[in-house]
C-alpha positions, 0 to 999 in steps of 0.5 A, spaced: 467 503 548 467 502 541 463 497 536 465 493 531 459 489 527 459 483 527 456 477 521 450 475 524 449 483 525 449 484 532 455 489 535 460 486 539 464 491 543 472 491 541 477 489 547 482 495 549 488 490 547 484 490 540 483 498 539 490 498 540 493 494 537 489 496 531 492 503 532 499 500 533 499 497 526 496 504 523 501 508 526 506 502 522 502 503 516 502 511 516 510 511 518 511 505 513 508 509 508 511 516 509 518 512 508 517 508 502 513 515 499 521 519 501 526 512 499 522 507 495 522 500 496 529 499 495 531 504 499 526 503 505 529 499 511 525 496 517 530 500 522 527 506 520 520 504 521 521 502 528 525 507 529 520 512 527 515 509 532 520 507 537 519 500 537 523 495 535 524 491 529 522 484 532 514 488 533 515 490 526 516 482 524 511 481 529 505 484 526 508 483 518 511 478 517 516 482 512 518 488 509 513 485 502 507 484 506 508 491 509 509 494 502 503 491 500 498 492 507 500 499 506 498 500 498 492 495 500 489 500 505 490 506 503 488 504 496 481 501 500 480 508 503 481 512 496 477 507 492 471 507 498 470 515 498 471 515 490 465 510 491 460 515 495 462 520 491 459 516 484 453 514 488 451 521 488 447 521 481 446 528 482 449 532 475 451 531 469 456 526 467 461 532 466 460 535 473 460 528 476 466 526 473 469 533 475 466 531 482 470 525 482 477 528 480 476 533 485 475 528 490 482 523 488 486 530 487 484 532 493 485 525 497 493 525 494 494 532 495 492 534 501 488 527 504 494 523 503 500 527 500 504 520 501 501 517 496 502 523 491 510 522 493 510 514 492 509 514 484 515 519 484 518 512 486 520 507 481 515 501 482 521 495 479 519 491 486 513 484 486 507 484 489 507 478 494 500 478 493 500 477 485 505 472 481 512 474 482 515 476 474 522 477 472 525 482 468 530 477 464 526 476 457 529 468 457 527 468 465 522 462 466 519 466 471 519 473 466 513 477 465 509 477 459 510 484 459 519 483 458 521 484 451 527 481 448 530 487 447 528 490 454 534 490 459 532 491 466 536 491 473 531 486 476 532 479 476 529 474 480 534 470 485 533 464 481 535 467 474 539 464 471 539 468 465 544 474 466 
């Protein structure tokens, strides 16, 4: 049976109901990334997820809430999974600054190439969608809600649902 540690320190072994669910929301991590790294956010579409799983739309929502979440689940997972292996390969003192860095760029190339090509795929894709998890902005420069980034020459094609400004 499988451990998961717990605060206190002690171990707690993981139910059989939890050891699937946790492998059912990384098999719709995985899938969800492929199709955003192929489509893009605006061109991925839940049907398509849950038909690569075979599972059904409603399972999808039953683990995020939407297709945002899911976004963001998935870019936060992977982006903890890249950020923990750079870490140990830093720990590693050993070398010179150069060959350190270079150990390091190593690691990352070898991450989005081979590890986790998805990702190399996704920044092909336009990033012109909000993060749930941060302030949403919009594009339009006399918009309330317009980023600090938007000039008032910029002329962008997402506005949010409530602009006005047009």
């Amino acid at each position: 049976m499988t451990m998961r540690p717990v605060v206190a320190g002690a171990e707690v072994p993981v139910s059989r109901v939890a050891r699937r669910r946790d492998q059912k929301v990384q098999n719709i991590l995985t899938a969800a990334a492929d199709v955003l790294a192929e489509r893009g956010f605006h061109g991925m579409n839940l049907d398509e997820i849950a038909d690569r799983l075979d599972l059904t739309k409603a399972t999808l929502y039953h683990y995020f809430p939407s297709k945002e979440a899911l976004v963001n689940a998935c870019l936060e997972v992977l982006a903890t999974r890249i950020n923990e292996r750079l870490a140990e390969v830093a720990a590693d003192s050993a070398g010179t600054a150069s060959e350190r860095l270079s150990r390091l760029i190593r690691t990352q190339l070898v991450i989005i190439v081979r590890d986790h090509p998805q990702m190399a795929r996704m920044f092909l894709q336009p990033m012109d969608w909000h993060c749930a998890a941060s302030t949403t902005w919009c594009s339009a420069p006399s918009c309330a809600r317009a980023s600090p980034l938007a000039s008032s020459t910029s002329r962008s094609r997402s506005r949010c649902t409530t602009c006005t400004a047009r």
